[in-house]
DSSP file (Angstrom, degrees, kcal/mol; ACC not computed):
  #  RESIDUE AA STRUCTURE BP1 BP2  ACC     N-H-->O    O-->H-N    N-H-->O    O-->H-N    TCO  KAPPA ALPHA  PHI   PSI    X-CA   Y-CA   Z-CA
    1    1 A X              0   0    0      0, 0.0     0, 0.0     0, 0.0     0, 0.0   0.000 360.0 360.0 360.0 104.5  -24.4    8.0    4.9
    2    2 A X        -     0   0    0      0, 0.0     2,-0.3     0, 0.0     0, 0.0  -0.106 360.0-171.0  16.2 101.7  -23.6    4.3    4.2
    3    3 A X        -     0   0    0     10,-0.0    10,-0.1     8,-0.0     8,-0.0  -0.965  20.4-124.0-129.4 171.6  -20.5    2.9    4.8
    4    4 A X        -     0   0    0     -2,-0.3     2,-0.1     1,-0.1     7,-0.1  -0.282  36.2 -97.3 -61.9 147.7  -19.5   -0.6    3.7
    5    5 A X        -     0   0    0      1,-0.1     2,-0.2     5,-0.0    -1,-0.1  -0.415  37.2-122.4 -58.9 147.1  -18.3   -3.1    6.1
    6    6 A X        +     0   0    0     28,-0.1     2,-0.3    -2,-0.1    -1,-0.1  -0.622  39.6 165.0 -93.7 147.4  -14.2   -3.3    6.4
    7    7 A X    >   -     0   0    0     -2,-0.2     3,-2.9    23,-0.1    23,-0.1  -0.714  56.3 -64.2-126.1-167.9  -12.9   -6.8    5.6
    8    8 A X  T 3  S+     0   0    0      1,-0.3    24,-0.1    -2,-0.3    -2,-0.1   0.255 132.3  54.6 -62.1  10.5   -9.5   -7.4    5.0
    9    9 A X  T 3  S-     0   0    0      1,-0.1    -1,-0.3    22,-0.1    23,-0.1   0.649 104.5-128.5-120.0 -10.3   -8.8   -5.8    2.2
   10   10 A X    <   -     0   0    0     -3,-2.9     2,-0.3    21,-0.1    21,-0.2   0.155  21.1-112.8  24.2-174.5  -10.2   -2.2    3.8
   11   11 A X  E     -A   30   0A   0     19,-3.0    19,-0.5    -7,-0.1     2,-0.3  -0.942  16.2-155.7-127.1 158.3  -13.2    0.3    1.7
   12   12 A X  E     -A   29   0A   0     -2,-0.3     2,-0.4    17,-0.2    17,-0.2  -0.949   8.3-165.2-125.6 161.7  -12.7    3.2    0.6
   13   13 A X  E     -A   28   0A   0     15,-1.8    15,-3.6    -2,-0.3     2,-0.5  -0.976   6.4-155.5-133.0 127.0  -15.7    6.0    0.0
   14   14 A X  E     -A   27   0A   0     -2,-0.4     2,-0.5    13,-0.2    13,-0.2  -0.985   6.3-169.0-137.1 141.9  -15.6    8.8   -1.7
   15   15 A X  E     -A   26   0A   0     11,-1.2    11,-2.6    -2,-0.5     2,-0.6  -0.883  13.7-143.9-121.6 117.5  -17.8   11.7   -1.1
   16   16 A X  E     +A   25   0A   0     -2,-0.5     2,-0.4     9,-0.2     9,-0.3  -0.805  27.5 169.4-104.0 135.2  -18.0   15.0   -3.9
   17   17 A X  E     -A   24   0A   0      7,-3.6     2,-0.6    -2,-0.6     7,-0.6  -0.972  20.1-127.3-127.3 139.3  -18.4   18.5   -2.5
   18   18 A X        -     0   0    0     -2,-0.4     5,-0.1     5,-0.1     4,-0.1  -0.839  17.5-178.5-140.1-164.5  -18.3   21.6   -3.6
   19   19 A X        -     0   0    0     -2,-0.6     3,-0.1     3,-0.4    -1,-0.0  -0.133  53.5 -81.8-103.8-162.6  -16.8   24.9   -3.2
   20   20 A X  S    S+     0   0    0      1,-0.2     2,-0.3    -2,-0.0    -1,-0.1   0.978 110.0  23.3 -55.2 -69.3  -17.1   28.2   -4.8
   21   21 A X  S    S-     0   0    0      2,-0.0    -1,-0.2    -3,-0.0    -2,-0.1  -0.818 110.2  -3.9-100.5 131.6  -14.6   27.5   -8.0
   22   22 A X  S    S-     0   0    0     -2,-0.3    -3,-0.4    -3,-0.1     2,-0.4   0.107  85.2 -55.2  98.4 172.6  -13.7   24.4   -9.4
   23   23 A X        +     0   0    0     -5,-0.1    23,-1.7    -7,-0.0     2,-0.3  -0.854  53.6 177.5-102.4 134.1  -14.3   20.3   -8.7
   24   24 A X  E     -A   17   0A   0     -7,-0.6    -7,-3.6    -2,-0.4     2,-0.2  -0.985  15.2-177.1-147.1 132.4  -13.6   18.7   -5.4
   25   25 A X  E     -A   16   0A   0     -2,-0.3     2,-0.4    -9,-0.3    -9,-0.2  -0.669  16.3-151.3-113.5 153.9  -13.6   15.3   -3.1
   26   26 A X  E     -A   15   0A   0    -11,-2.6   -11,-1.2    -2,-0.2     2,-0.4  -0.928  21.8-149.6-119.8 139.7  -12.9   14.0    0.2
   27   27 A X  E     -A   14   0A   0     -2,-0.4    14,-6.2    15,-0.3    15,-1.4  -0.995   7.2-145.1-112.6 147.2  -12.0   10.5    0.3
   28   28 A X  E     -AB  13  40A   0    -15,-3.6   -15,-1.8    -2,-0.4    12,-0.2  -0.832   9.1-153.1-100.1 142.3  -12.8    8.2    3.4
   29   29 A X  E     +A   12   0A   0     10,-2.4     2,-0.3    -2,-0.5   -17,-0.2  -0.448  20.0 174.1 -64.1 162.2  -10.8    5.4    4.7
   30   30 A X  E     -A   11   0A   0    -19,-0.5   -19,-3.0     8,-0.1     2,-0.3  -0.632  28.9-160.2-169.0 109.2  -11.6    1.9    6.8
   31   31 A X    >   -     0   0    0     -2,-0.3     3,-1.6   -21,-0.2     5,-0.2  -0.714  26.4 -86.4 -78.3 163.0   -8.6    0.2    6.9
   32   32 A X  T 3  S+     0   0    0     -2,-0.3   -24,-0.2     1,-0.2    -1,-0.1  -0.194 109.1  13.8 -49.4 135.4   -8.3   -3.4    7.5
   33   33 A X  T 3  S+     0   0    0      1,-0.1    -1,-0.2    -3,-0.0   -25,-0.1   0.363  92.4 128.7 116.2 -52.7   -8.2   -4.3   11.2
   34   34 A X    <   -     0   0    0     -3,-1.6     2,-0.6     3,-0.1    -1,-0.1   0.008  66.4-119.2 -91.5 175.2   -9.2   -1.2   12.4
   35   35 A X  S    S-     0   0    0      1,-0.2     3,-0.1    -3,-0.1    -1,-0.1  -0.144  70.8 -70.3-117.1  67.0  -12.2   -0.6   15.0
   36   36 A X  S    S+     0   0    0     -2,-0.6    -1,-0.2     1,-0.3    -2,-0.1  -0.043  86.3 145.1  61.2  -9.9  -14.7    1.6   12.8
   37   37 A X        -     0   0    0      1,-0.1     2,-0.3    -7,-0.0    -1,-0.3   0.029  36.0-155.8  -8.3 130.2  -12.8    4.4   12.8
   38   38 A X        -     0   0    0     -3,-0.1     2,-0.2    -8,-0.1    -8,-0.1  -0.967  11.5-170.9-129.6 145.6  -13.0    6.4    9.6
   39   39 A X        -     0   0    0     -2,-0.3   -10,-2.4   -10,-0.2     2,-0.6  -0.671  31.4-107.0-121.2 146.9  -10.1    8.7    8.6
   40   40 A X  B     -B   28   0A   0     -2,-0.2   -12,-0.2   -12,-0.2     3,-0.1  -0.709  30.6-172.5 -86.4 134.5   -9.7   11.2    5.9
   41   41 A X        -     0   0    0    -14,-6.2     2,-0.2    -2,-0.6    -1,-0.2   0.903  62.0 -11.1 -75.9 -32.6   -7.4    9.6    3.3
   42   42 A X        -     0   0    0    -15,-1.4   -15,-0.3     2,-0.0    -1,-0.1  -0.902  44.9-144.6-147.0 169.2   -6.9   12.7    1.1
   43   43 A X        -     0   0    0     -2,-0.2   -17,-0.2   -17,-0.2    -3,-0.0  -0.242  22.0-179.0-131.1  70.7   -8.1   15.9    0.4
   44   44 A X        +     0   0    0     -2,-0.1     2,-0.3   -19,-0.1   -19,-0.1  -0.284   1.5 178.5-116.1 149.6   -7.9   16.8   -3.4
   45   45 A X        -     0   0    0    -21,-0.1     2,-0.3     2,-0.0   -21,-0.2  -0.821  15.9-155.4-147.2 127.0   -9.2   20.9   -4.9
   46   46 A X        -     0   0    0    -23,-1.7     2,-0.3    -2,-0.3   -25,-0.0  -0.891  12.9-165.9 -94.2 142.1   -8.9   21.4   -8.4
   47   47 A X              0   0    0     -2,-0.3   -25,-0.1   -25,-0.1    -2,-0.0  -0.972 360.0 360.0-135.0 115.2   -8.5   25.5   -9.0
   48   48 A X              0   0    0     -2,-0.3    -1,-0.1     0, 0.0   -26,-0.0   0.254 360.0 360.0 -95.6 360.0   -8.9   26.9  -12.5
């Protein structure tokens, strides 16, 4: 996986997975600054 270089403004990435039921993402952070780290920003599950 790609990710973009962070400038100053940071990137964000977002990656779709899914599970048994329903639509789902990860998104990654690169904040500005930072020394490649990447951190999960969020976790979103939709469940019908």
């Amino acid at each position: 996986m790609a990710f973009p270089q962070t400038d100053e403004q940071g990137q964000q990435l977002r990656i779709p997975v899914t599970l048994k039921v329903g639509s789902n993402q990860i998104d990654f952070g690169r904040f500005a600054g930072d020394w490649g780290y990447m951190f999960i920003k969020s976790i979103e599950v939709v469940a019908e």
